[in-house]
C-alpha positions as CSV (number, residue, x, y, z in Angstrom):
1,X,0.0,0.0,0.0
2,X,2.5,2.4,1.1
3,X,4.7,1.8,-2.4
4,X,1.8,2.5,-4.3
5,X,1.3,5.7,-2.4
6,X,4.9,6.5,-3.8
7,X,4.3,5.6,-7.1
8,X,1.5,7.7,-7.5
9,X,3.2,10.6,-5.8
10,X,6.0,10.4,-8.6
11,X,3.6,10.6,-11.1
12,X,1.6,13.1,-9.7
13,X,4.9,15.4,-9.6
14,X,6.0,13.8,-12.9
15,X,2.6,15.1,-14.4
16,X,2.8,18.6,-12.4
17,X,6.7,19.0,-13.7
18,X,5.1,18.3,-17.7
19,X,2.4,20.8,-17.3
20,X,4.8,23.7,-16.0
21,X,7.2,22.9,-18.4
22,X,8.1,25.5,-21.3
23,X,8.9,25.5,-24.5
24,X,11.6,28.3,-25.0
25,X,11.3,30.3,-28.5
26,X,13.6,33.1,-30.1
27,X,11.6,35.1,-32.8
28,X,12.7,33.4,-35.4
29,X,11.6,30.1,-34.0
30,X,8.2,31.5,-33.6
31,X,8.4,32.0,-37.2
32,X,9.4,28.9,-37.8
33,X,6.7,27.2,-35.8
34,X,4.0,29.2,-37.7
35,X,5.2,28.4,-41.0
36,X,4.9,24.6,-40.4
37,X,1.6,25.0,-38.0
38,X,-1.0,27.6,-39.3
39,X,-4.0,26.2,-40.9
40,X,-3.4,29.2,-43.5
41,X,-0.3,27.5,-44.6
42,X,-1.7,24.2,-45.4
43,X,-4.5,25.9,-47.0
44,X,-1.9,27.5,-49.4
45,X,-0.3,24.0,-50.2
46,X,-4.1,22.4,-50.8
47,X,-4.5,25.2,-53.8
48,X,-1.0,24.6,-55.0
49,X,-2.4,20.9,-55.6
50,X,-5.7,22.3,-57.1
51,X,-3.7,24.1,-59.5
52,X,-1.9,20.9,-60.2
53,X,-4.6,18.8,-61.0
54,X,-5.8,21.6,-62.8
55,X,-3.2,21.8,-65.2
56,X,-3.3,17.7,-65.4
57,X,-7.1,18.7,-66.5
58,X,-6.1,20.8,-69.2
59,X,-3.8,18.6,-70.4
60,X,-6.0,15.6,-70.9
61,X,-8.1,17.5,-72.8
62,X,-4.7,17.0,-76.0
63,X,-4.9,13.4,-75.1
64,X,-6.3,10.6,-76.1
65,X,-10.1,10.0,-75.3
66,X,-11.3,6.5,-74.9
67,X,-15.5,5.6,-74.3
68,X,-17.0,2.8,-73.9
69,X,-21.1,2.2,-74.4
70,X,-23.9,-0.2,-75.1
71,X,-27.3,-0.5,-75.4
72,X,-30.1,-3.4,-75.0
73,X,-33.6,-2.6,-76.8
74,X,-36.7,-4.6,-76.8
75,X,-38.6,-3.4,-79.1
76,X,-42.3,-3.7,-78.1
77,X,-42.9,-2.3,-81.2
78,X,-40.7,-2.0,-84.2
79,X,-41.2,0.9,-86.9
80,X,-42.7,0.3,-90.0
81,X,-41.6,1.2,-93.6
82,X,-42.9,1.5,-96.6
83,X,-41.7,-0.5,-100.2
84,X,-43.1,1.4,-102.9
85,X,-45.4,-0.8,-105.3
86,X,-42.1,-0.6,-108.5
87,X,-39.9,-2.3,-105.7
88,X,-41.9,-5.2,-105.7
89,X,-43.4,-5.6,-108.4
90,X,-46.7,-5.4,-107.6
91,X,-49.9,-3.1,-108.0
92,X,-49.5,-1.3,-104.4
93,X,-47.1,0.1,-101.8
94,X,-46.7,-2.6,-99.0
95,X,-45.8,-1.5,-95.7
96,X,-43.2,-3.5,-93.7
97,X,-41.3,-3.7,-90.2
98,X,-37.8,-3.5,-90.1
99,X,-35.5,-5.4,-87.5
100,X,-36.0,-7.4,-84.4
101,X,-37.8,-7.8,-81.3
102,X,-34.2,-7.2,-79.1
103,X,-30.7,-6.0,-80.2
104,X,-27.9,-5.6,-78.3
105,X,-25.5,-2.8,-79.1
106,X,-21.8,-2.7,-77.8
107,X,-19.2,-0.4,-79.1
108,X,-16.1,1.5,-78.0
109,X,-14.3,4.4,-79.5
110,X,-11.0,6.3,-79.4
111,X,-10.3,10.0,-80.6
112,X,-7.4,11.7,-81.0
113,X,-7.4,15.5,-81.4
114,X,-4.6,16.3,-84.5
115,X,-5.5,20.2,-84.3
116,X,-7.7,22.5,-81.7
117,X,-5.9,25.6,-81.3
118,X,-8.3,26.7,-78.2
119,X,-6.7,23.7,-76.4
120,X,-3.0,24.1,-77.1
121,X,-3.9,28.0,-76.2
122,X,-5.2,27.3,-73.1
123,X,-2.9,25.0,-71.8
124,X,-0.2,28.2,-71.8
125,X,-2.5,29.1,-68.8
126,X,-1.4,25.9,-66.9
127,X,2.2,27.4,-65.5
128,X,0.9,30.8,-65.2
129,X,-1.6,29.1,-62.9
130,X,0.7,27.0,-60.7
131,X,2.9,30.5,-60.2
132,X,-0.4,32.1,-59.2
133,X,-0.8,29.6,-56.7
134,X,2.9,30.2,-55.6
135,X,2.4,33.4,-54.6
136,X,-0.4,32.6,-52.8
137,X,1.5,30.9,-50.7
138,X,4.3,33.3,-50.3
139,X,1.4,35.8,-49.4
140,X,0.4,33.7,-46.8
141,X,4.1,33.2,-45.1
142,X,4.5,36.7,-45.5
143,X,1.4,37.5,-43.4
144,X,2.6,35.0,-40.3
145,X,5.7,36.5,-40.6
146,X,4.3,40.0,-40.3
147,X,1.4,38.9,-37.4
148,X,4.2,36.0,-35.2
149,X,6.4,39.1,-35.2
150,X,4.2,41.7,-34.5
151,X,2.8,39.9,-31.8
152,X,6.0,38.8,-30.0
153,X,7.0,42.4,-29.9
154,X,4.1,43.1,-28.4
155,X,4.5,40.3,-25.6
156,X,7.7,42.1,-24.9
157,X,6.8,45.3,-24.4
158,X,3.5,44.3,-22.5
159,X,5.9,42.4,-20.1
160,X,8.4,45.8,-19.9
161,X,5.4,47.9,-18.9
162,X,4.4,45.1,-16.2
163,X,7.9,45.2,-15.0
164,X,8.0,49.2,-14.9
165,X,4.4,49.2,-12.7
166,X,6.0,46.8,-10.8
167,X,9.1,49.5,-9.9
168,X,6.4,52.0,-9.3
169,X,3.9,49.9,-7.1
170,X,7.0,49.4,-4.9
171,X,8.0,53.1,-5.0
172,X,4.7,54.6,-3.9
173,X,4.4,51.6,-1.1
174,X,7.5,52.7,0.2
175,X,6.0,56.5,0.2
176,X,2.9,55.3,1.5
177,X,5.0,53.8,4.2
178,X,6.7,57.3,5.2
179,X,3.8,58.6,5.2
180,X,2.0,56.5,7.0
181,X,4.2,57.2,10.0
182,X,4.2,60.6,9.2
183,X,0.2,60.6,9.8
184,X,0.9,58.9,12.7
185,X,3.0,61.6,14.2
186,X,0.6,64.5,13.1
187,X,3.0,65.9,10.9
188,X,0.6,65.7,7.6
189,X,-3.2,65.7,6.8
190,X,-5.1,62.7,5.8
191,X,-5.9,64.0,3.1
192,X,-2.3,63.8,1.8
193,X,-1.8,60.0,2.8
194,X,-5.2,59.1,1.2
195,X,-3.8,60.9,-2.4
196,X,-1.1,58.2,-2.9
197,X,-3.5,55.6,-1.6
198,X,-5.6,56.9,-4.6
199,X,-2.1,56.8,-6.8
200,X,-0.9,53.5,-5.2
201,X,-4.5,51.8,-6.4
202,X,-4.3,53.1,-9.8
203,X,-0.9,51.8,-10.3
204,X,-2.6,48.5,-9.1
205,X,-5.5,48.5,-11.8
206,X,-2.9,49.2,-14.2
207,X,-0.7,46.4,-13.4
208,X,-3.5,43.8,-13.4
209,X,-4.9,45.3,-17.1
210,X,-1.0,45.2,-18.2
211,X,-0.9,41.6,-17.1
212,X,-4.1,40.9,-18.6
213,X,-3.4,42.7,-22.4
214,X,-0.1,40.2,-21.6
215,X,-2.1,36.7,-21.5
216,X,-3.9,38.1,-24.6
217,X,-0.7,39.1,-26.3
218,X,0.5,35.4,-25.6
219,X,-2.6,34.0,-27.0
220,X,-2.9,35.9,-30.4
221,X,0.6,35.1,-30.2
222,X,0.0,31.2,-30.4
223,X,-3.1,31.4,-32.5
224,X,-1.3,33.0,-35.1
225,X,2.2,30.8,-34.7
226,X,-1.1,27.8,-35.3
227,X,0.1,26.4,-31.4
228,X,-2.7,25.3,-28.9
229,X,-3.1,27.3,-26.4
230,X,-2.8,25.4,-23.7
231,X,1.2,25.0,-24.3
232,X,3.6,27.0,-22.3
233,X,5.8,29.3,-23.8
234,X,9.0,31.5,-22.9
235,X,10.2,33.6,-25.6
236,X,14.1,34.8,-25.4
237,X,15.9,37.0,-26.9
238,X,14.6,40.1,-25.6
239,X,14.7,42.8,-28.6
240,X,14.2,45.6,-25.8
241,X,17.7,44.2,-24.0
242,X,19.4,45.1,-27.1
243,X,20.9,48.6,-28.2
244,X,18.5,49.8,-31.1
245,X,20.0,49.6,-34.3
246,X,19.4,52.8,-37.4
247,X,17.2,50.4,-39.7
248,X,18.4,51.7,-43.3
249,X,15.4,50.6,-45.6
250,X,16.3,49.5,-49.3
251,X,15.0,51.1,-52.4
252,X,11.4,50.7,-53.0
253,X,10.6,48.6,-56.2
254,X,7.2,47.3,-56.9
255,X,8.4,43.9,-58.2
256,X,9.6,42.7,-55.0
257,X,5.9,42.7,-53.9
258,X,4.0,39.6,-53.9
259,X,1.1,40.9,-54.8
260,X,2.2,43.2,-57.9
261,X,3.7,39.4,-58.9
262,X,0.3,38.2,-58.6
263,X,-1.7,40.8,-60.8
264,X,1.2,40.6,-63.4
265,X,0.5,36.9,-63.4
266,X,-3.2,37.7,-63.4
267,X,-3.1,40.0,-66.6
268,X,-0.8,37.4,-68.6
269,X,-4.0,34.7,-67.5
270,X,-6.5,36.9,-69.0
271,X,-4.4,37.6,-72.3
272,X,-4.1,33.8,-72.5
273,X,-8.2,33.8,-72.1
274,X,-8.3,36.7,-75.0
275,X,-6.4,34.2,-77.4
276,X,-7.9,31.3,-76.3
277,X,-11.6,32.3,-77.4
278,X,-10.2,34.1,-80.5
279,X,-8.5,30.6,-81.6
280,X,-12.6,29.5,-81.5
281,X,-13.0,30.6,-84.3
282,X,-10.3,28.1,-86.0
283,X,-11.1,24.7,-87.6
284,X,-11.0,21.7,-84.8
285,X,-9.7,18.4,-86.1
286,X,-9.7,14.8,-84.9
287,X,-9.3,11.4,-85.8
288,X,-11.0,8.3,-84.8
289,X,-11.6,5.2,-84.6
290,X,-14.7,2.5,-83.5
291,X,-15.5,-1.1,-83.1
292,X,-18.0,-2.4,-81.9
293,X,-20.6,-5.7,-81.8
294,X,-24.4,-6.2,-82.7
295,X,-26.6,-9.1,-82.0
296,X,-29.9,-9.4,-83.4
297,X,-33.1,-11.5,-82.5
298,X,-36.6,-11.9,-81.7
299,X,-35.8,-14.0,-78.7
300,X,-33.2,-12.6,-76.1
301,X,-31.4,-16.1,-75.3
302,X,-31.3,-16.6,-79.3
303,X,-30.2,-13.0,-79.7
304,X,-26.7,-13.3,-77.8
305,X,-25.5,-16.4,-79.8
306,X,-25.8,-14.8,-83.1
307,X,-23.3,-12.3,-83.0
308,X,-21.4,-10.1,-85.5
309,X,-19.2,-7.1,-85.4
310,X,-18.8,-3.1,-87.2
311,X,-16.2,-1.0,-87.0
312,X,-14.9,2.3,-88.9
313,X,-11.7,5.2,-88.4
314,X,-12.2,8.2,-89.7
315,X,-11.5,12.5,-89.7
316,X,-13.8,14.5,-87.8
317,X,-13.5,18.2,-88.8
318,X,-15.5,20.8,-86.7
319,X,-15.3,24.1,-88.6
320,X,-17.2,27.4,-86.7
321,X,-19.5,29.1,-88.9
322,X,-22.1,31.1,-87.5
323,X,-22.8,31.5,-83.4
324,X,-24.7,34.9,-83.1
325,X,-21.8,36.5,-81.8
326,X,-21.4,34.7,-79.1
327,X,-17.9,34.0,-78.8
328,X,-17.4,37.7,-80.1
329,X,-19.7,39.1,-77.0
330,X,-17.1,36.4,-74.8
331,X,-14.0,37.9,-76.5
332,X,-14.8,41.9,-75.6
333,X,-15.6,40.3,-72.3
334,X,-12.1,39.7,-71.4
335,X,-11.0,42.3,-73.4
336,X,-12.7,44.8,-71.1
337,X,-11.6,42.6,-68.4
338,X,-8.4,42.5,-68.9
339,X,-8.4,46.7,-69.7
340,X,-10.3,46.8,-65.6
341,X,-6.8,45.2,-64.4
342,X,-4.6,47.1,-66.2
343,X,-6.3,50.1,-64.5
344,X,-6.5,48.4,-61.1
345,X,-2.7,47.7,-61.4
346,X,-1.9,51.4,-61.9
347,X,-4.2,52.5,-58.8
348,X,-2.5,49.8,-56.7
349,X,1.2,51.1,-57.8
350,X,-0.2,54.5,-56.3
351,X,-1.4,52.8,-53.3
352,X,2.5,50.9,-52.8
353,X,4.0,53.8,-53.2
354,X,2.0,55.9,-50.9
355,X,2.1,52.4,-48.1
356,X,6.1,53.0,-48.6
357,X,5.9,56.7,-48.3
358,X,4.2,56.3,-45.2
359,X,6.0,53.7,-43.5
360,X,8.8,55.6,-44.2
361,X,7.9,58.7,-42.5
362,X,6.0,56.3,-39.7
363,X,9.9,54.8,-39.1
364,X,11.4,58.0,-39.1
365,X,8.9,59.7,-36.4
366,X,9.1,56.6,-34.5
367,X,12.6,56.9,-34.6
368,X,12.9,60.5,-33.4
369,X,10.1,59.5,-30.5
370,X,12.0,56.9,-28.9
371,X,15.2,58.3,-28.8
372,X,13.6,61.5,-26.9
373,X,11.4,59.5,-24.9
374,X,14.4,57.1,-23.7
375,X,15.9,60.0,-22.8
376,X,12.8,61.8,-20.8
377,X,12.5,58.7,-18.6
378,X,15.9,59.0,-18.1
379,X,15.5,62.6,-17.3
380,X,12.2,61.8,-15.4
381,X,13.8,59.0,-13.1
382,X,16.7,61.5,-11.8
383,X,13.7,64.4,-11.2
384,X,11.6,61.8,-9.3
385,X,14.8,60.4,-7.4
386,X,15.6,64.2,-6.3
387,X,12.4,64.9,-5.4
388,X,12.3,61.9,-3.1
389,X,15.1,62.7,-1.2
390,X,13.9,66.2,-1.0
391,X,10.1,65.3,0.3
392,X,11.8,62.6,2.8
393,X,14.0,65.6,3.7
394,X,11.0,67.9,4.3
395,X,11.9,70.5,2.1
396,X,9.3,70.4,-0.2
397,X,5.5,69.4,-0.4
398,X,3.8,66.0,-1.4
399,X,2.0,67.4,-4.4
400,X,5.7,67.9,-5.6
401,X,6.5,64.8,-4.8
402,X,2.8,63.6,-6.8
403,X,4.0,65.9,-9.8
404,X,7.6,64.1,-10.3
405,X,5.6,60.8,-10.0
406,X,3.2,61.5,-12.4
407,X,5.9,62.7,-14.9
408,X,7.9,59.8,-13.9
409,X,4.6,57.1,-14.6
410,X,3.7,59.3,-18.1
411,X,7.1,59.1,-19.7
412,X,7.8,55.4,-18.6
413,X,4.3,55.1,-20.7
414,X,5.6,56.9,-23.7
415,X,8.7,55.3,-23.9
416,X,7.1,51.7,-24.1
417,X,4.6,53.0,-27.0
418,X,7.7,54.1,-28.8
419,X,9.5,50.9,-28.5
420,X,5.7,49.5,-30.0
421,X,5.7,51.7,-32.1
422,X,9.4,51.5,-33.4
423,X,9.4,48.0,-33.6
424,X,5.6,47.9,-35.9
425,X,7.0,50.7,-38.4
426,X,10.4,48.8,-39.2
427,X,7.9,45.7,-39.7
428,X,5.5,48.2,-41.8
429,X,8.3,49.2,-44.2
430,X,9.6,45.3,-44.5
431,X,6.1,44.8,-45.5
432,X,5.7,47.9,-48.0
433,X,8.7,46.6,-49.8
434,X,8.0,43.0,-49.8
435,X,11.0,41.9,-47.9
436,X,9.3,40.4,-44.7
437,X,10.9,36.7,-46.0
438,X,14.1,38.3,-45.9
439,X,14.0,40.0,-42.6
440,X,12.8,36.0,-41.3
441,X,15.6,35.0,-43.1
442,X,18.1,37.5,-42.0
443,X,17.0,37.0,-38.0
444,X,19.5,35.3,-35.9
């Protein structure tokens, strides 16, 4: 009994020791992670197969065809005929049915298409297609790429914003401390002791909605990586322990985007389309051949004994005439079509141009922001420090002492909405110029 007892222990603690274990992730292994695990991604690899079979599809249509059918009729009642009177020899007409009470009809054909130029034309769409579905998929990664990043900076600075209300909670409990005794002694008003009660409570509030936005950072953070969200986590390599580096974006050029790629390959599809009806209106030839075997009788036991066979080859030549304009009406179609992309590709270049423009500018502002606040909570500490001493020294009022807090508390805030804001603009401008897979590569 007792070494059951121990045996269970173990695996109680064994069990405990699994659920608090973590699995430790840099960014780039976060990356990683959601490039194998988001549904997204696997949706992107299911259309590159459509596309495949697609262009096996096309294909099939240059290749040979080969049917098969037959047929069993009893004919309740066969059609009659009539043998003019000069065919027989006699005075008057005599009418006559043909055939048998069953036949049985079984046949199969091949055809081969020598000539269809709508085919051969349409199976230039088939690689155009599969790239198509290519950069779907690079669309996708770059999207993961863009979210796993954006939210494992965020987890970051959440946790450096829990971390600096944690400094301050202690702070004002130490001030509430002082001045608690000082209450005690008569040497302030209630009034003043109950102000940075009011101060140490809302630094409370704001550490438990800081830790809060945290657990959500960490779940967007797994939903978008594609990892359940009952694993534990610890991400390393803190990007806010690191000296921030001068990010020098590259030239802008449109064809590094994925999706000016995918409306080039879009316009060369519909151009394909354009020659692909026009070739309609060429000749369509084909050979082929049959065989096939007949049995006849009035009996359907006496019918499958007495069997005999047919069979022909032969050109079949389709040649368009006349259609009431309907493959002219589908021809303007894409014509007009294809005209609607050409103009949506020149708004879109306005619109990556002005994304670039403005992620430029967002870099350099966020740039110049953190730098000065960096410096202001640097400036604010030492003002806050001073007035510490001085209030503990009794040289100067509380509501100083409130003031340099304040400041203190307000550029600590600004200073982590800069490093946010930093790190989301040099993501924004990697994105505008269609270089997120390089910055995954590029990571360490």
């Amino acid at each position: 009994m007792k070494k059951n007892r121990v045996v269970l222990i173990l695996s109680l603690m064994a069990f405990s020791n699994t659920l608090l274990a973590q699995t430790k992730l840099s960014l780039k292994e976060c990356i990683e992670y959601g490039l194998k695990n988001n549904g997204n991604v696997r949706l992107g690899k299911i259309k590159e197969g459509v596309a495949t079979q697609q262009a096996r599809e096309a294909l099939a249509g240059y290749l040979p065809q080969v049917n098969a059918s037959g047929a069993l009729d009893d004919n309740i009642k066969l059609q009659s005929t009539v043998l003019p009177a000069s065919f027989t020899g006699g005075t008057e007409d005599v009418r006559v049915a043909l055939g048998t009470k069953y036949s049985t009809n079984v046949s199969a054909q091949a055809e081969q298409v020598i000539f269809d130029q709508a085919l051969l034309t349409g199976l230039k769409a088939n690689k155009p297609n599969l790239k198509n579905a290519e950069l779907n998929s690079q669309n996708i990664k770059e999207s993961i790429i863009y979210n796993v990043a954006n939210d494992y900076y965020q987890v970051f600075v959440t946790t450096q914003q829990i971390d600096l209300l944690k400094d301050n909670l202690d702070k004002t409990r130490q001030i509430l401390g002082t001045l608690q005794l000082q209450l005690d002694n008569g040497v302030i008003k209630k009034v003043d002791y109950d102000r940075t009660k009011v101060s140490l409570n809302n630094i409370q509030s704001q550490l438990t909605l800081a830790e809060n936005n945290l657990s959500l950072a960490e779940n967007q953070l797994k939903l978008d990586m594609g990892m359940p969200m009952a694993e534990n986590i610890e991400l390393t390599d803190n990007p806010l322990s690191k000296p921030f580096q001068v990010y020098q974006p590259g030239a802008f050029d449109p064809g590094n985007l994925t999706a000016y790629k995918s409306q080039q390959v879009t316009m060369q599809l519909q151009n394909i389309e354009k020659d692909r009806i026009r070739a309609g209106y060429l000749p369509k030839l084909s050979v082929y051949g049959r065989y096939g075997m007949q049995a006849l009788g009035n009996s359907l036991g006496a019918s499958w004994g007495n069997w005999f066979g047919f069979g022909a080859i032969g050109l079949k030549l389709n040649i368009p005439i006349f259609d009431s304009f309907k493959r002219d009406a589908q021809y303007r179609q894409a014509d007009l079509n294809l005209m609607t992309q050409q103009e949506q590709l020149k708004l879109n270049m306005q619109n990556y141009e002005f994304q670039n423009k403005n992620a430029t500018t967002q870099l350099q502002k966020a740039r110049l922001n953190l730098a000065n606040d960096e410096a202001n909570v640097t400036l604010a500490k030492e003002v806050y420090d001073v007035t510490t001493l001085q209030y503990k020294g009794g040289t100067i009022p509380l509501s100083d002492l409130l003031n340099a807090e304040t400041s203190y508390k307000e550029a600590q805030s600004n200073y982590i909405n800069s490093m946010l804001s930093y790190y989301q603009a040099q993501l924004g401008i990697e994105q505008s110029q269609g270089s997120l897979l390089t910055f995954y590569s590029e990571l360490p």
